[in-house]
Residue, then its C-alpha position, 0 to 999 in steps of 0.5 A: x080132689x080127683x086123686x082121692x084114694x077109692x073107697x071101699x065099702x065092706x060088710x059090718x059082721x057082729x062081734x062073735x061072726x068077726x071074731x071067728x073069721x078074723x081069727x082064721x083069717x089071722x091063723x091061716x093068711x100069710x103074716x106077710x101078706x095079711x094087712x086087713x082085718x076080715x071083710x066081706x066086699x060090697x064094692x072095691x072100688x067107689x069114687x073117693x073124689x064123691x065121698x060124701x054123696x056115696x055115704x049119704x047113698x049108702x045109709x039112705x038106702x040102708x036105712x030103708x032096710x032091716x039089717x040083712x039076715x047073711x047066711x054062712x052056706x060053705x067053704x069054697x077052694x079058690x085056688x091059692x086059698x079059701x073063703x066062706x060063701x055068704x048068701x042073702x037075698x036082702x043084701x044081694x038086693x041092697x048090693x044091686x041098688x047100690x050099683x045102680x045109683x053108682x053104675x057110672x062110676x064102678x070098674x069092671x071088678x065090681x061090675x062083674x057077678x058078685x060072689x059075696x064071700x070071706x077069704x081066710x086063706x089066699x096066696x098060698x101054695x095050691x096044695x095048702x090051700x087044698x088041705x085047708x080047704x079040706x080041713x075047714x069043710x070036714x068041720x063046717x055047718x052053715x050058721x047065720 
């Protein structure tokens, strides 16, 4: 089973938290381009061919913890879009230990810092995106 497909594990957000972002998500994301409900991204990129040892890993060590308390701190510009910057010590911890037990197995994308972020907007015109991010930040407060 070596050409299983990656797995991606993402964040589960409560139904008002999902709403909102999946709401702008809708509004502001090219139709196009927009394939995928709101995420958060915990790892791009686990072994699909160890699915099982990756869930049993997964809710071992989520089980041995609270859920994690996220706070919605701001709205970043990315460039070409914009997402709302996520902060928790509990899930960055989570996160680490996550990729410890992986480590063989990560890309180099998740290797890299983790940002922990929603993305909104993405993969438009920089001047668009500059007015959303304009738009989204001139109305923003953290919520959690």
């Amino acid at each position: 089973m070596q050409d299983a497909a990656p797995l991606i594990l993402t964040l589960a957000f409560d139904e008002a938290t999902f709403a909102r972002f999946d709401g702008e998500r809708r509004r502001y994301f090219p139709d196009t381009l927009n394939f995928i409900p709101a995420h958060a991204t915990l790892f791009h990129h686990l072994p699909g061919d160890r699915e099982r040892g990756v869930i049993e890993t997964v809710t071992t060590l989520a089980r041995a913890l609270p859920p994690p308390e996220v706070v919605v701190t701001g709205v970043r510009f990315t460039g070409r879009g914009v997402a709302y910057a996520l902060e928790s010590e509990v899930l960055a911890g989570f996160r680490s230990r996550l990729a410890q037990a992986f480590e063989p197995h990560l890309t180099a994308q998740d290797r890299q810092g983790w940002r922990p972020h929603v993305t909104v907007q993405n993969k438009v015109d920089p001047a668009t995106a500059r007015a959303r991010h304009a738009d989204l930040q001139a109305g923003f407060a953290p919520f959690r």
